[in-house]
C-alpha positions as CSV (number, residue, x, y, z in Angstrom):
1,X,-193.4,-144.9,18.5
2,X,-196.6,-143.9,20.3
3,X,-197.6,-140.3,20.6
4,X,-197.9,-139.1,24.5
5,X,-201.1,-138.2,25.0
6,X,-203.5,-136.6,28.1
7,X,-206.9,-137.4,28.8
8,X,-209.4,-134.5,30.2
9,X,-212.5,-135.9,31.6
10,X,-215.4,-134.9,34.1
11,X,-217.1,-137.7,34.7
12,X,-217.6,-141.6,34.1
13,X,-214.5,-141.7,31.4
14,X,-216.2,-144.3,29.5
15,X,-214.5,-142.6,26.5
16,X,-211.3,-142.3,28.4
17,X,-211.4,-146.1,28.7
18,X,-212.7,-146.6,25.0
19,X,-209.6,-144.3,24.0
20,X,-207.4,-146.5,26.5
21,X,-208.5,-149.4,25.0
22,X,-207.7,-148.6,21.6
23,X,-204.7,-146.9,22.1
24,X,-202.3,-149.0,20.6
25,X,-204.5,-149.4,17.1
26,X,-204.8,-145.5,17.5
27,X,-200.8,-145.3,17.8
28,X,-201.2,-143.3,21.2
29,X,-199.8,-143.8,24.8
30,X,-202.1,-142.2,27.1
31,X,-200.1,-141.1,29.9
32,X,-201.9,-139.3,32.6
33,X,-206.1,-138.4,33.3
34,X,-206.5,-135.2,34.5
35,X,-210.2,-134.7,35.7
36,X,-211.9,-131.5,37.2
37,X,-213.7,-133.4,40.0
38,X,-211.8,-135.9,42.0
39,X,-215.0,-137.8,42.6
40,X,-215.4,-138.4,38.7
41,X,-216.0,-142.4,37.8
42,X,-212.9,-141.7,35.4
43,X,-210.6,-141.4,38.1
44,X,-211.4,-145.4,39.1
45,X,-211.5,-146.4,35.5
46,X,-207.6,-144.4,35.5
47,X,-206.6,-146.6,38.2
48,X,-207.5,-150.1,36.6
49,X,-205.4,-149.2,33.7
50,X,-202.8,-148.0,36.2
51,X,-202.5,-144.6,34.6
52,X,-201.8,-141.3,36.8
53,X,-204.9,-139.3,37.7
54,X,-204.7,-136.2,38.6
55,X,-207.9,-133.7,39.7
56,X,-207.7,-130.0,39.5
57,X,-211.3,-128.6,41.0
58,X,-212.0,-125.2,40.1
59,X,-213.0,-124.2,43.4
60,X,-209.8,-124.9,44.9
61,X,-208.0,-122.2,42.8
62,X,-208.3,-118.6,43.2
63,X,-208.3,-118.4,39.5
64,X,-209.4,-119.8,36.1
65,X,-205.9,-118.8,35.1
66,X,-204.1,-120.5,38.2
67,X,-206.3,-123.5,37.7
68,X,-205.8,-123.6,33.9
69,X,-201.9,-123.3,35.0
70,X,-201.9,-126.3,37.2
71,X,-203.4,-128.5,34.6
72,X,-200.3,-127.3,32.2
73,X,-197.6,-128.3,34.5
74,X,-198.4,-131.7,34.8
75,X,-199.5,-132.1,31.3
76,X,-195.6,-130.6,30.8
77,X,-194.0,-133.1,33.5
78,X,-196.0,-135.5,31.1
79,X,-194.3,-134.7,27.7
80,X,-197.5,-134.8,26.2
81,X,-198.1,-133.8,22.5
82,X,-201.5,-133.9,22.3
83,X,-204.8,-132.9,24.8
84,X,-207.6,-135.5,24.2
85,X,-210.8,-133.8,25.7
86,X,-213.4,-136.5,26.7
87,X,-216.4,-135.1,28.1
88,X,-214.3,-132.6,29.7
89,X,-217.2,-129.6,31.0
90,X,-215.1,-126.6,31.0
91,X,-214.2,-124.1,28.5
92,X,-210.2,-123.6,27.9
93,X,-208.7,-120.1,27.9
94,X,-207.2,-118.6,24.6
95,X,-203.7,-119.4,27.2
96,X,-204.2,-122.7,27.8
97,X,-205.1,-123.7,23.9
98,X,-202.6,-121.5,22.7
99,X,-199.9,-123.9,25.1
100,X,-201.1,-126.4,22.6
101,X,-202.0,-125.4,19.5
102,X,-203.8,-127.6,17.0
103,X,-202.8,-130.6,19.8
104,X,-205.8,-130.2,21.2
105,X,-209.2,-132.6,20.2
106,X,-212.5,-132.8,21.2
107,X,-214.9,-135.0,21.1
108,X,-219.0,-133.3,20.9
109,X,-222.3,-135.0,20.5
110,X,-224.0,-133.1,17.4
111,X,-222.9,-132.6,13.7
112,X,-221.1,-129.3,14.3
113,X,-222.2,-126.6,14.0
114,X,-225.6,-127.5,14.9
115,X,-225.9,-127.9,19.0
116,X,-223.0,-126.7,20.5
117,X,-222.3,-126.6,24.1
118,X,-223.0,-128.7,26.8
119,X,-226.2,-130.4,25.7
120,X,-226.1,-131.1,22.2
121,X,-227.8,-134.7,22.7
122,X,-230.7,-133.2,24.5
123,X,-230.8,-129.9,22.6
124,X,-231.1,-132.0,19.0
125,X,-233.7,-134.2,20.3
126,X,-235.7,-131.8,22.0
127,X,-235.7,-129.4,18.9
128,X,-237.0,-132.3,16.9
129,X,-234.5,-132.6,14.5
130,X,-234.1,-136.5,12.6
131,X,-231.0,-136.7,11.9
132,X,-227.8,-135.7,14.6
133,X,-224.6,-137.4,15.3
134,X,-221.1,-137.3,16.4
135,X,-217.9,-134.5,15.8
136,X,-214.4,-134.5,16.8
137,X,-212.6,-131.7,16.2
138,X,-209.5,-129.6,16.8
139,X,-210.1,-127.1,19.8
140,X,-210.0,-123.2,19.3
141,X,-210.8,-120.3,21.1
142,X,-214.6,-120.7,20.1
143,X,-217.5,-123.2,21.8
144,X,-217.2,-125.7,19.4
145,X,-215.9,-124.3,16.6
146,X,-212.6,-125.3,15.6
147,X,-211.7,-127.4,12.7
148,X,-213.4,-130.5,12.3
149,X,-211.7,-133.5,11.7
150,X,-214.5,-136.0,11.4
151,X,-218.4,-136.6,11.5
152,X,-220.7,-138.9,11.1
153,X,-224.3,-138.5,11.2
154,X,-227.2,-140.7,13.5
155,X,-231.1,-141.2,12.3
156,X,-232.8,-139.9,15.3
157,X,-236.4,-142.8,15.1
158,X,-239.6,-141.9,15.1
159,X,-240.2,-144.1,18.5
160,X,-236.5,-142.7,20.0
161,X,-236.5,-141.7,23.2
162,X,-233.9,-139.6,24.7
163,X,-232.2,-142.1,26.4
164,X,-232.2,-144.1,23.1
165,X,-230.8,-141.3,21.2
166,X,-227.9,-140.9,24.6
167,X,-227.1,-144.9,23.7
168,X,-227.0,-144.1,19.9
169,X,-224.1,-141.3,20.6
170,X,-222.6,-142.6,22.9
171,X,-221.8,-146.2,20.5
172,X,-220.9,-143.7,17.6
173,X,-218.5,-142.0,19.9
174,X,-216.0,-145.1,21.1
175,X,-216.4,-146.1,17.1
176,X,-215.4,-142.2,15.5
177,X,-213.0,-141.0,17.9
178,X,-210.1,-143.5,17.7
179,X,-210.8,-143.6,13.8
180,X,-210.1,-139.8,14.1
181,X,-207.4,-139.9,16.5
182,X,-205.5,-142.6,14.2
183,X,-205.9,-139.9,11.1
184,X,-204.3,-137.3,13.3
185,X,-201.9,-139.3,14.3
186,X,-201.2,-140.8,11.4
187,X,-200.4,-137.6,9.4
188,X,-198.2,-136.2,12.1
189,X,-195.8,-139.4,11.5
């Protein structure tokens, strides 16, 4: 039986719709989107699948908590089991992470624990480094610090530009995140 899963997502959701599309190999059902900015290109790619989105902006809540609180609920009316974070910009409260402990995976552009944060394409390349690549990993109270459950590395060329090193990533990404995802998976069964 499939394992319930959410999607978190900020903008395009081309790995929402990578995830989607390899959900049954991965052994997942992705239930519901949940998005932080109802203008995100993940929202449409939601809709062709014809799976719930839902988008909680910031803004609209007086707090991080109250926001953070919304997102549970529906991730509860949801049954999910596990939180797949998919360029999803925000940092999680200790509340929120602890309300799924070790259920919750993310998916980072750098070989942890080099680059964390937001721009770990553009920080790697602009530092000069030749070799980066692609992490997923379990989700703890740090920036990108919890346990890793995969990585594989990318030879950054001599002649790469930035936006060749983005397109590099980004195909590493839809390949290493469903392989990880299945590994989760798999040892939870």
């Amino acid at each position: 039986m499939a394992v319930k899963v959410a999607v978190l997502a900020s903008g395009g959701g081309s790995n929402f719709e990578n995830l989607v599309d390899h959900s049954d190999e991965i052994g997942i059902a992705v239930q519901v989107l949940i998005t932080d900015h109802s203008d995100a290109y993940a929202v449409k790619r939601a809709e062709k699948f014809g799976i719930p989105a839902h988008a909680f902006e910031r803004r609209k809540f007086d707090s991080k908590m109250a926001h953070e609180q919304a997102i549970l609920e529906i991730l509860y009316e949801y049954e999910v089991e596990y939180v797949l974070l998919a360029g999803y910009m925000r940092i999680l409260s200790r509340n929120f992470i602890h309300a799924f402990e070790h259920h919750i995976i993310n998916l980072h552009p750098s070989l942890l624990p080099s680059f964390k944060g937001r721009n770990g394409i553009e920080d790697a390349f602009n530092y000069g480094v030749k070799v980066t690549g692609v992490t997923i990993h379990f989700v703890d109270a740090g920036i990108d610090t919890g346990e890793i459950i995969a990585q594989e590395p990318i030879i950054i060329g001599e002649n790469d530009t930035l936006e060749m090193l983005e397109t590099k990533i980004h195909r590493l990404e839809y390949e290493l995140y469903p392989k990880a995802l299945k590994k989760v998976i798999e040892g939870v069964e």
